[in-house]
C-alpha positions as CSV (number, residue, x, y, z in Angstrom):
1,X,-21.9,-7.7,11.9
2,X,-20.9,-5.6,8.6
3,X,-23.6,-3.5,7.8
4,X,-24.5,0.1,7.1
5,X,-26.7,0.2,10.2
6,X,-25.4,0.5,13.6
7,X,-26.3,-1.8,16.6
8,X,-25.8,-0.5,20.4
9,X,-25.7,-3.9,21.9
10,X,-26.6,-4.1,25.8
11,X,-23.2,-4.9,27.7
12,X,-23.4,-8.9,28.5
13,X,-25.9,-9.7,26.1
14,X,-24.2,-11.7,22.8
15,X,-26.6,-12.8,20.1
16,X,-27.0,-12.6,16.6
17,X,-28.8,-10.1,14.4
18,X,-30.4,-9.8,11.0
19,X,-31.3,-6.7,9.3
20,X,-35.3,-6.5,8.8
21,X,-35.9,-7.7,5.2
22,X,-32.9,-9.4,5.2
23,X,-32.1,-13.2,4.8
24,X,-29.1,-14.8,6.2
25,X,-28.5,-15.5,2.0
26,X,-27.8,-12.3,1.1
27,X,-25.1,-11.7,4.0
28,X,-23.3,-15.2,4.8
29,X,-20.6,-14.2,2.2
30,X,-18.5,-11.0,2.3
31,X,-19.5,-11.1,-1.7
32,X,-23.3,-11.5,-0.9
33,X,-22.9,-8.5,1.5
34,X,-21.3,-6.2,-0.8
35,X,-23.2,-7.2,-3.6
36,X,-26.9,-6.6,-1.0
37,X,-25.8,-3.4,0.3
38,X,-24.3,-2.3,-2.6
39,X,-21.2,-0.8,-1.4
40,X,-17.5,-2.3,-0.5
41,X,-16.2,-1.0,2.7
42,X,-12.4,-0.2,2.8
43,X,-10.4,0.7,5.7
44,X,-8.3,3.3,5.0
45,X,-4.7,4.6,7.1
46,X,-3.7,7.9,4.9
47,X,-0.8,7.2,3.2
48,X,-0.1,8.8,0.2
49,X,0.2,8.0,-2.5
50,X,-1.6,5.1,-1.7
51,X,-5.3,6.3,-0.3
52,X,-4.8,10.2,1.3
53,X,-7.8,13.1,0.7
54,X,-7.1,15.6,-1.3
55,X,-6.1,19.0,-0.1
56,X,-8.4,20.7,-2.6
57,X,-11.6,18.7,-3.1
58,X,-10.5,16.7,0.3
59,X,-12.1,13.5,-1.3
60,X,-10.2,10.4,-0.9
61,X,-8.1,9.4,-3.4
62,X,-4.8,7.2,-4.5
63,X,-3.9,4.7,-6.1
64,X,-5.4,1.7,-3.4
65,X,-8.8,3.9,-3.7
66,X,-8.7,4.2,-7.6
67,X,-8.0,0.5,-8.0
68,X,-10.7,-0.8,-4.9
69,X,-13.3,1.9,-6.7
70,X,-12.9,0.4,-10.1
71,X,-13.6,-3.2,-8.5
72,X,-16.4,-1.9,-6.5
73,X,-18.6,-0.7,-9.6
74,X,-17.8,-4.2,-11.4
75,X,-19.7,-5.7,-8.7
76,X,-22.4,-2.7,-8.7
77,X,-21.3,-1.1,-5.4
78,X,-19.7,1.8,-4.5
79,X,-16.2,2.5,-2.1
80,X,-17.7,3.7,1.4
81,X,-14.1,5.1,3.1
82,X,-13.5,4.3,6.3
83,X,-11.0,6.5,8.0
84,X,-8.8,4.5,10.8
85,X,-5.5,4.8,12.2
86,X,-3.8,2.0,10.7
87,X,-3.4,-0.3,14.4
88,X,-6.6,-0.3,14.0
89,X,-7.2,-1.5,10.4
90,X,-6.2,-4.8,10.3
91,X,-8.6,-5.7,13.3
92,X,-11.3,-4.0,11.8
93,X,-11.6,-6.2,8.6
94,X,-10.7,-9.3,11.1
95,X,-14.0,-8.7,13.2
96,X,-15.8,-7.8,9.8
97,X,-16.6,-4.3,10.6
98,X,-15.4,-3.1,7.2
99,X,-14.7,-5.4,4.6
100,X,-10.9,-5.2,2.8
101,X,-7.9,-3.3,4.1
102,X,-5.4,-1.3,1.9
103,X,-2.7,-2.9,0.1
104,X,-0.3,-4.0,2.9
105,X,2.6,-6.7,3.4
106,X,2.0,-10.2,4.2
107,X,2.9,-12.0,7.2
108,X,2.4,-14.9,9.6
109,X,1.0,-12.6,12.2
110,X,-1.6,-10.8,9.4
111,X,-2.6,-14.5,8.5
112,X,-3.4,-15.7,11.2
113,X,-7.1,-12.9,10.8
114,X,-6.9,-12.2,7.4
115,X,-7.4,-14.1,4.3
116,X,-5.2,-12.1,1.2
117,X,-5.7,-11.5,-2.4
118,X,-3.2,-12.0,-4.9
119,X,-0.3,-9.5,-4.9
120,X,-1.2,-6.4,-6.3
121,X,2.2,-4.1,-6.5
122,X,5.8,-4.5,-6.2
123,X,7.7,-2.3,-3.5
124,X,10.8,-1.3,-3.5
125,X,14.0,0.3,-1.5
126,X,15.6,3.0,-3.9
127,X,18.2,4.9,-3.9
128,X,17.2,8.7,-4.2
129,X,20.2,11.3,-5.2
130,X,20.2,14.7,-5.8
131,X,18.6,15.5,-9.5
132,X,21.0,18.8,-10.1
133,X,24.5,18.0,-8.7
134,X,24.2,14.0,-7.8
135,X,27.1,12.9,-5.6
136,X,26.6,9.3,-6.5
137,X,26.8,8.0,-10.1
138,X,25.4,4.8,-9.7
139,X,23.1,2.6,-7.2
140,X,25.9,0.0,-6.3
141,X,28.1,-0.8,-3.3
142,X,31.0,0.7,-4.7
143,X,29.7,3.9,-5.4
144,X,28.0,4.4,-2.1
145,X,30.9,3.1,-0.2
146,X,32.0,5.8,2.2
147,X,29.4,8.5,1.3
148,X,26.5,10.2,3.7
149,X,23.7,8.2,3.3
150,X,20.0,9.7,5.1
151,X,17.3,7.5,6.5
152,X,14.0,7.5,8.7
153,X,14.6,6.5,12.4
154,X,13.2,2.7,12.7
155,X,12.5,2.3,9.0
156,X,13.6,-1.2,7.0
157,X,16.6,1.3,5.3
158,X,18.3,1.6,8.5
159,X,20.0,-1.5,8.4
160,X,20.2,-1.6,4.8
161,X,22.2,1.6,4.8
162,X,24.4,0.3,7.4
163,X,25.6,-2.4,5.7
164,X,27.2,0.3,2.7
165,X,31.4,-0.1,3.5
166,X,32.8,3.2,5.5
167,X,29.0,4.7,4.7
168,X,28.0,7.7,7.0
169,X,24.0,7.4,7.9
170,X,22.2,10.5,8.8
171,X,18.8,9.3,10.6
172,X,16.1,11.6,10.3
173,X,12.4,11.5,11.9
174,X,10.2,11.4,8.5
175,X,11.1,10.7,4.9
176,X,10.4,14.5,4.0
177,X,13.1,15.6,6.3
178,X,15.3,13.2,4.6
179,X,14.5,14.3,1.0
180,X,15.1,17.9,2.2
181,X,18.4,17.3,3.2
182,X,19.2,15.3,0.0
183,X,17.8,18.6,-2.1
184,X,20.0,20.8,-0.1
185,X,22.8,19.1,-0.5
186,X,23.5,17.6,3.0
187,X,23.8,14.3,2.2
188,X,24.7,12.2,-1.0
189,X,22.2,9.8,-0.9
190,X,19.0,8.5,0.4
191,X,17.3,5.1,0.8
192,X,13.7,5.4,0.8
193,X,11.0,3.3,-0.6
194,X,10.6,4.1,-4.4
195,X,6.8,4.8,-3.8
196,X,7.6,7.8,-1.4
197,X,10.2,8.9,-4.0
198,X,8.2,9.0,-7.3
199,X,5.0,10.7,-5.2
200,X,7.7,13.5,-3.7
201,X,9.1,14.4,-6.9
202,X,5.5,14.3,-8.5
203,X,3.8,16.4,-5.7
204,X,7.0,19.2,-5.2
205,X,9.1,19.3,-8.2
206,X,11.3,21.9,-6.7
207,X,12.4,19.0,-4.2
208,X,15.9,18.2,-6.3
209,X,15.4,14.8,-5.8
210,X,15.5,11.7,-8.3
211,X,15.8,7.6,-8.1
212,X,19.1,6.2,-9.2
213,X,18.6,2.7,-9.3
214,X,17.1,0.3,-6.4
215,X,19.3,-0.7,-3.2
216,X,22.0,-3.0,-3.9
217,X,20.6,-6.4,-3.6
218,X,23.4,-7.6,-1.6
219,X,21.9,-5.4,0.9
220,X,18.0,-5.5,0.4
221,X,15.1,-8.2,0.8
222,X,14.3,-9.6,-2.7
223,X,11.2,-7.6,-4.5
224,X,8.8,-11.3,-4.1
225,X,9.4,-10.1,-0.7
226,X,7.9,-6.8,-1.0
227,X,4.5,-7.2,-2.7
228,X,1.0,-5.2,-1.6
229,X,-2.0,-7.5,-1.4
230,X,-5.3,-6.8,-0.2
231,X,-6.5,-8.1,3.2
232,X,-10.3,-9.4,4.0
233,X,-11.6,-11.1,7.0
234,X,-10.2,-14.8,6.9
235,X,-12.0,-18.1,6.2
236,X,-15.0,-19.2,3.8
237,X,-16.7,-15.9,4.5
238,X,-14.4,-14.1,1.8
239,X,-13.4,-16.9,-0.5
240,X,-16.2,-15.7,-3.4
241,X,-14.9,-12.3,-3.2
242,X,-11.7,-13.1,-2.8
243,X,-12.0,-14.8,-6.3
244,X,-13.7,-12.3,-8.2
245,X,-11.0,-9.5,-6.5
246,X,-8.1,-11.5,-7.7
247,X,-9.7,-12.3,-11.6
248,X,-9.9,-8.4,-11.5
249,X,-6.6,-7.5,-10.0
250,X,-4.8,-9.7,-12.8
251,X,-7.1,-7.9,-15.4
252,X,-5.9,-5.1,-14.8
253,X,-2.5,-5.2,-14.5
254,X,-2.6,-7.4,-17.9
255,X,-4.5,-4.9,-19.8
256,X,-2.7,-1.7,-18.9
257,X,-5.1,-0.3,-16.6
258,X,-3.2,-0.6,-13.6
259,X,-0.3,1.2,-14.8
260,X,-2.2,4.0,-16.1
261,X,-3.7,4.0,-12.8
262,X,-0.1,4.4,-10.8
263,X,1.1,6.6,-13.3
264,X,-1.3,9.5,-11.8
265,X,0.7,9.7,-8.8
266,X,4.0,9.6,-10.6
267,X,4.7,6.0,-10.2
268,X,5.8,5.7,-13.8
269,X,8.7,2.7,-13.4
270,X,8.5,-0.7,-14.9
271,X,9.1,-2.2,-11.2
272,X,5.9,-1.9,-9.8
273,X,4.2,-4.3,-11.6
274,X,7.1,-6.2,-12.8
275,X,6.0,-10.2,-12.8
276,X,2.6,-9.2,-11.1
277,X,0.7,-10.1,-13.6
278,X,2.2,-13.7,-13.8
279,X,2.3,-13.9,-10.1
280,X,0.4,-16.8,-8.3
281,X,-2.7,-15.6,-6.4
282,X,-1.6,-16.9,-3.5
């Protein structure tokens, strides 16, 4: 049940409840719950930029919680955060104990709980080179061919980077480490999702780090392939709310706000929301 109130359920004992006051109308949808209890409940991973709490005011924010914010007050709730290691997530909004995940790939596996919205941003594999002295003049095959190329252990670049002729790749254990090593000069170049990229550069300007151009599409999945949707629990229960979340996601990334939205964590590039717009919802 996906309430505000907790239940302690006796071990053995199934059955269904109802909150006092409370008709089975007003929480048979996941639309007609949000909209009865007033509030929109996302599970959140920390990943910057996309939903993180600030160092400062250590409030959530990003670009996932901006967006799911806006959509909760234009159904007259409010974003309740709920903090979960991402393994976790996914199954939380499957058993409807919190209501939409953030923005996250689709598969077969996902599918098979979740019912998703229409795709919301484009991702990307860049190519990151050093801002000052750049050893690499342009994001193609031929000029990476038989340089030192940095990536994260297990990450969707490894392969990528492997497939560059004569290349050199440096594995490291998280993107920071990589993006140091590419400001100190250590390596020429560095393939990293364009999302980490822009929010590095934005967050620690004295990182000497900037995107050249996206991987060479000879060697990377097609951006289609590489969209963010929204996940809520599958089936009729989400199908209202899953229409009035996917009128608003094309709103806003027709009328600008969207854009304005990414461009507070540096994510200024045409490419994220490059054919979003005209995108099918599903």
């Amino acid at each position: 049940m996906n309430s505000v109130y907790k239940w302690v359920v006796p071990a053995g004992l199934a059955g269904t409840f109802l909150l006092a006051g409370c008709g089975s109308s007003q929480s048979s949808t996941l639309l007609g719950q949000v909209q009865s209890t007033h509030q929109l409940i996302i599970a959140e991973s920390a990943f910057a930029p996309q939903d993180f709490q600030s160092t400062t005011t250590k409030q959530w924010t990003g670009y996932d919680v901006n967006i799911l914010r806006g959509f909760a007050k234009s159904l007259g709730a409010h974003l309740k955060i709920d903090a979960l290691p991402f393994s976790s997530s996914i199954q939380a909004v499957a058993d409807k104990r919190a209501d939409i995940t953030i923005d996250i790939y689709k598969n077969s596996d996902r599918a098979k709980v979740l019912s998703f919205s229409r795709p919301m941003l484009n991702y990307n594999d860049a190519v990151a080179v050093n801002s000052q002295n750049p050893a690499v003049k342009s994001a193609s095959l031929s000029a990476l061919k038989g340089k030192s190329i940095a990536v994260v252990t297990g990450s969707a670049e490894v392969p990528e980077a492997n497939q560059v002729p004569n290349a050199t790749v440096t594995q490291y254990g998280s993107v920071a480490e990589s993006f140091l090593a590419l400001s100190a000069g250590r390596v020429a170049a560095d393939f990293q999702p364009d999302v980490d990229i822009s929010w590095a550069h934005k967050t620690n300007p004295s990182l000497h780090i900037k995107i050249l151009g996206p991987v060479p599409s000879s060697i990377a999945p097609p951006i289609q392939g590489l969209r963010g949707y929204f996940g809520v629990p599958k089936g009729p229960y989400s199908q209202s709310f899953l229409k009035k979340l996917n009128a608003y996601l094309k709103k806003i990334a027709e009328n600008g706000t969207e854009q304005k939205i990414l461009d507070k964590y540096g994510m200024t590039s045409s490419v994220y929301l490059k054919g979003i717009a005209q995108a099918p919802n599903s």
